[in-house]
C-alpha positions as CSV (number, residue, x, y, z in Angstrom):
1,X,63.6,-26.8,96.4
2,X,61.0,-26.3,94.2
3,X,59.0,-23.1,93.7
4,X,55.6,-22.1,94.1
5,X,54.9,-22.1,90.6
6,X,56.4,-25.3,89.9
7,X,53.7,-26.6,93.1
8,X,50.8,-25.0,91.3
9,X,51.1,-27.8,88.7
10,X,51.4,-27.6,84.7
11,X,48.3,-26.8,84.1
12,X,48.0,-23.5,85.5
13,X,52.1,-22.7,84.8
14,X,50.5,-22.9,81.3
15,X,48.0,-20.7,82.1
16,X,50.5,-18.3,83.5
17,X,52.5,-18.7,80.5
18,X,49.4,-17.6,78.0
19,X,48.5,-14.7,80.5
20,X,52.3,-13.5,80.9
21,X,51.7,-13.3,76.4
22,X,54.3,-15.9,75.8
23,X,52.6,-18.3,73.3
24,X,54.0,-21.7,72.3
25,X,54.9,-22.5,68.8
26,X,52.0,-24.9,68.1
27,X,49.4,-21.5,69.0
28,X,51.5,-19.4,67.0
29,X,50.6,-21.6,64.1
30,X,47.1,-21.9,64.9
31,X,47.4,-18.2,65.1
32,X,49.0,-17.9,61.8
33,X,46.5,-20.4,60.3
34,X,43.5,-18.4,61.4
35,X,45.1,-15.2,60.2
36,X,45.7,-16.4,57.1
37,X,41.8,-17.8,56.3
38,X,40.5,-14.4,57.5
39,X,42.9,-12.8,54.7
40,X,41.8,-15.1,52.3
41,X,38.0,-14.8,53.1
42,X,38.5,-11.2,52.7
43,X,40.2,-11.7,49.1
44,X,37.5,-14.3,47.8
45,X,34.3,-11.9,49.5
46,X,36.3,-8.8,47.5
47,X,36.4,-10.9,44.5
48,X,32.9,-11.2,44.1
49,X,31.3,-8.0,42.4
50,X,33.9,-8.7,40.1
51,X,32.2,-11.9,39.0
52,X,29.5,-9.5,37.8
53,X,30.2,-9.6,34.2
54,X,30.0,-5.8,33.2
55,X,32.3,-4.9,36.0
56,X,34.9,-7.2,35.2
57,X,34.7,-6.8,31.6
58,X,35.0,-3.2,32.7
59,X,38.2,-3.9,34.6
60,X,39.7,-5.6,32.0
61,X,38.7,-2.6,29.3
62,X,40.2,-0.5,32.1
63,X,43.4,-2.1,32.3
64,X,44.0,-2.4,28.5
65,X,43.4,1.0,27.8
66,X,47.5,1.8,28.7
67,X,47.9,-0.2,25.6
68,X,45.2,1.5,23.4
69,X,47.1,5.2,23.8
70,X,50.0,3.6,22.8
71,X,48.3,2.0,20.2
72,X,45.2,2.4,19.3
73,X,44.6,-0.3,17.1
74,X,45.8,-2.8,19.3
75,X,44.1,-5.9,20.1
76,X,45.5,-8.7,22.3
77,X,44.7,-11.9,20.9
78,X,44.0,-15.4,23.0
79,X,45.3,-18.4,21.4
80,X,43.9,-21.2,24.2
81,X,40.1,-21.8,24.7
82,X,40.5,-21.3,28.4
83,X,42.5,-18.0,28.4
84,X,40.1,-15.4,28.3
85,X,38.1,-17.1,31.2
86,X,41.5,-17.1,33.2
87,X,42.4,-13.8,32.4
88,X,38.9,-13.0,34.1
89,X,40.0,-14.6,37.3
90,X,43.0,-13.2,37.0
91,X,41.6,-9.6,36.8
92,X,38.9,-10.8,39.8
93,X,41.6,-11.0,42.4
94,X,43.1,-8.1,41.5
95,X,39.8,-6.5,42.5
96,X,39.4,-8.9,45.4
97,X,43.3,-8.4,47.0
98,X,42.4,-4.5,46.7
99,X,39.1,-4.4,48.3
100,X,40.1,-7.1,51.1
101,X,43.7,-4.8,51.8
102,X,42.6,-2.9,54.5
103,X,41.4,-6.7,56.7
104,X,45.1,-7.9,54.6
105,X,46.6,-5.3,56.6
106,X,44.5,-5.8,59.5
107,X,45.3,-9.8,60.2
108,X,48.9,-8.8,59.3
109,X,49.1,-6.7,62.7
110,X,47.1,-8.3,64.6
111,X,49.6,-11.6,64.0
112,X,52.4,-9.5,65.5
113,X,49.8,-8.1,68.1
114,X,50.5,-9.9,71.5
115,X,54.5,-8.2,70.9
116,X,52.9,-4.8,70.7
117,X,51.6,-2.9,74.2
118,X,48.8,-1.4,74.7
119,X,50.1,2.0,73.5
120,X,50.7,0.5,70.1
121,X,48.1,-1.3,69.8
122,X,46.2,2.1,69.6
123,X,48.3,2.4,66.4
124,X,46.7,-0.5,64.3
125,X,44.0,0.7,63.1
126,X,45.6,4.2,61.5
127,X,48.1,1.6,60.2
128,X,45.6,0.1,58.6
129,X,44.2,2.8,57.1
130,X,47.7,4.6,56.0
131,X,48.4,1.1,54.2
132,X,45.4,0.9,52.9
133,X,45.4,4.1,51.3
134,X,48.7,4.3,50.3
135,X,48.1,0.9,48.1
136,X,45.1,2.8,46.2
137,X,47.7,5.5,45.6
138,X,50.3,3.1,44.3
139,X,48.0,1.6,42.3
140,X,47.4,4.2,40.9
141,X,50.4,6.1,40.3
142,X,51.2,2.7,38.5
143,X,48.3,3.0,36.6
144,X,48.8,6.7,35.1
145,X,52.5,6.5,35.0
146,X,54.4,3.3,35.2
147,X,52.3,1.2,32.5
148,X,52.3,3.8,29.8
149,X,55.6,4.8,30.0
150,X,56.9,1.1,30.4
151,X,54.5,0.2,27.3
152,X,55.3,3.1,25.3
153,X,58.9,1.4,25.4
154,X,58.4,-2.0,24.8
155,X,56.0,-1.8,22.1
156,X,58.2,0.7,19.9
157,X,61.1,-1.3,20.9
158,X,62.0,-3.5,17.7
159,X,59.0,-2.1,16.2
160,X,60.8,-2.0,13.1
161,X,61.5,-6.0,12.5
162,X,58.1,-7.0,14.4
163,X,54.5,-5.8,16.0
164,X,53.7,-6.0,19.5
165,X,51.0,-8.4,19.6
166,X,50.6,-10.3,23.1
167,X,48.3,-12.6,24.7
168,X,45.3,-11.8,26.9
169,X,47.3,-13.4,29.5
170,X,50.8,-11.9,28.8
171,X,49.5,-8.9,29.0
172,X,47.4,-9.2,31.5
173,X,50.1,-11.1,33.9
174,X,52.5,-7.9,33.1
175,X,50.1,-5.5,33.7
176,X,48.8,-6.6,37.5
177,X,52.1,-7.7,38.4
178,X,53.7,-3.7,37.6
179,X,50.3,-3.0,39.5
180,X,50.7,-5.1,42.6
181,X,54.3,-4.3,42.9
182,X,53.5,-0.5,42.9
183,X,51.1,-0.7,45.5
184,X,53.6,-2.9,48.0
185,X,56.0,-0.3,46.9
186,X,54.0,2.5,48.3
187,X,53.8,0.8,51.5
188,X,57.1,1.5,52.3
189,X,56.4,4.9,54.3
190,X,53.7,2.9,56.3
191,X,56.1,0.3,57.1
192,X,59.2,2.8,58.1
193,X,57.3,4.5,60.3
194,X,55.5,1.6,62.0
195,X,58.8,0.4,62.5
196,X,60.0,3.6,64.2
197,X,56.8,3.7,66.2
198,X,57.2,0.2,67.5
199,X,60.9,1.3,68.7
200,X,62.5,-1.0,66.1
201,X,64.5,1.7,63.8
202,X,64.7,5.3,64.5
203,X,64.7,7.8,61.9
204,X,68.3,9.4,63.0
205,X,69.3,5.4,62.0
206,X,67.2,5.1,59.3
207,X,68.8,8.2,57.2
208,X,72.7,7.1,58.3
209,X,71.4,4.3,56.3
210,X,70.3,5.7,52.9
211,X,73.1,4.6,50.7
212,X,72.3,1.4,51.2
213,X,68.9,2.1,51.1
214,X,69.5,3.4,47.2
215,X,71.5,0.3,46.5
216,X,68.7,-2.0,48.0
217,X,65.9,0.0,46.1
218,X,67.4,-0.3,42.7
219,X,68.3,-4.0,43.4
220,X,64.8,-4.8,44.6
221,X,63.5,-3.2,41.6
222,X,65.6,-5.8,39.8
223,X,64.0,-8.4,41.2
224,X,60.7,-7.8,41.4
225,X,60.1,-6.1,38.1
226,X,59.3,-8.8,35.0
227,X,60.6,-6.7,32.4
228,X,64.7,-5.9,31.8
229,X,64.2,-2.3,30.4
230,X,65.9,0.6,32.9
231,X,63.0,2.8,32.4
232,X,60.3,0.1,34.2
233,X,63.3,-0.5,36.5
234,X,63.8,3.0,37.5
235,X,60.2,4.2,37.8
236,X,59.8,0.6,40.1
237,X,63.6,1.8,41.9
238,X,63.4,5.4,42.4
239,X,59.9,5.9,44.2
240,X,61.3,2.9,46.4
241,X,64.1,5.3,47.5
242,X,61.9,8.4,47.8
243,X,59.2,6.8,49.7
244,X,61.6,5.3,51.8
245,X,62.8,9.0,52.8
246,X,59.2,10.1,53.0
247,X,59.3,7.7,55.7
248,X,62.0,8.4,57.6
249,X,60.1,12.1,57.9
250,X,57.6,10.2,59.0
251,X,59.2,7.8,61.8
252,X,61.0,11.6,63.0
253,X,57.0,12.5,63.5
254,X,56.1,9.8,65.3
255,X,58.8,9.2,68.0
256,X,61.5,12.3,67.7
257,X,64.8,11.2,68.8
């Protein structure tokens, strides 16, 4: 016996199927694939004032100047034709993945929106904003704290047998990469209590969880950070942890158990 669905015909079972919010794997990859060129549309528009010469040679002055208070006659040096022009770009998306977070964020939610209900959906745009935020901050805090103590380290290390003198792009690739971690770092409060919000975790769970949480912090801090010294290590491994408790206070706000 067949049912009354099944006598409706395929094309409006589909329908049904795109109204009841199941989507099929070829329109979650046309979902992903428009996601993705909104992110990146938002990245090259943010990129642009950069192109402005005085504000991105700005930037770049702004970035080295870690460097100059630990050494004030340092200069980095380039020793391709191309590399202060790539260091430029390199400096441009910086700019553009910080201006174009908050619509990074945005598509990032929206691709996971047809799981959410309409109560939650309610939540993505002070999601966005948290995260948004909280990536300036972690910015940042890498800024002021990280790169000067992590340079103050490696360019005394071995000063004794040789100076400190990178590349443009050495230094440059170090600098944004402690930078861009940082900020992702600082997401991790956003993330908890989205989580929590979204009934995926609860924060009762989430603290019977926070040895492992330490272990995973430090070893994630491992991994992400390019430079083997403890000191980068720890200041990349211990706000990991604490902002990971930060948000299981948080996910407790949010939905109390």
């Amino acid at each position: 016996m067949t049912s009354d669905t099944d006598e409706l015909g395929p094309e409006l079972n589909e329908t049904l199927d795109v109204e009841s919010g199941e989507m099929t794997l070829l329109e979650h990859l046309l979902e992903l694939r428009n996601r993705v060129t909104w992110s990146a549309a938002a990245v090259l528009l943010g990129m642009i004032p950069f192109f402005y010469l005085p504000l991105g040679l700005w930037l770049i002055e702004f970035l080295i100047e870690p460097a100059y208070v630990q050494n004030e006659n340092f200069r980095a040096q380039a020793i391709t034709p191309m590399e202060n022009i790539f260091t430029y770009f390199r400096v441009a998306l910086l700019g553009g993945i910080t201006l174009g977070m908050p619509m990074l964020v945005y598509q990032a939610l929206r691709f996971t929106g047809p799981a959410l209900t309409n109560q939650e959906k309610k939540w993505v745009i002070p999601l966005v904003i948290g995260a948004s935020f909280s990536f300036v901050i972690g910015l940042s805090f890498g800024y002021l704290i990280v790169l000067p103590t992590a340079y103050s380290f490696l360019f005394s290390f071995g000063s004794q047998f040789a100076d400190v003198t990178p590349t443009i792009s050495s230094y440059m690739d170090l600098t944004i990469r402690l930078l861009l971690v940082m900020g992702i770092v600082f997401q991790t409060p956003i993330i908890v209590m989205g989580l929590a919000k979204f009934g995926v975790v609860s924060a009762k769970k989430l603290l019977g969880w926070w040895r492992l949480a330490l272990v995973i912090s430090f070893a994630i801090s491992a991994i992400v950070t390019p430079t083997p010294d403890p000191i980068t290590q720890t200041l990349v491994g211990g706000p990991i942890f604490i902002l990971y408790l930060v948000g299981i206070g948080l996910a407790w706000l949010v939905k109390r158990d």
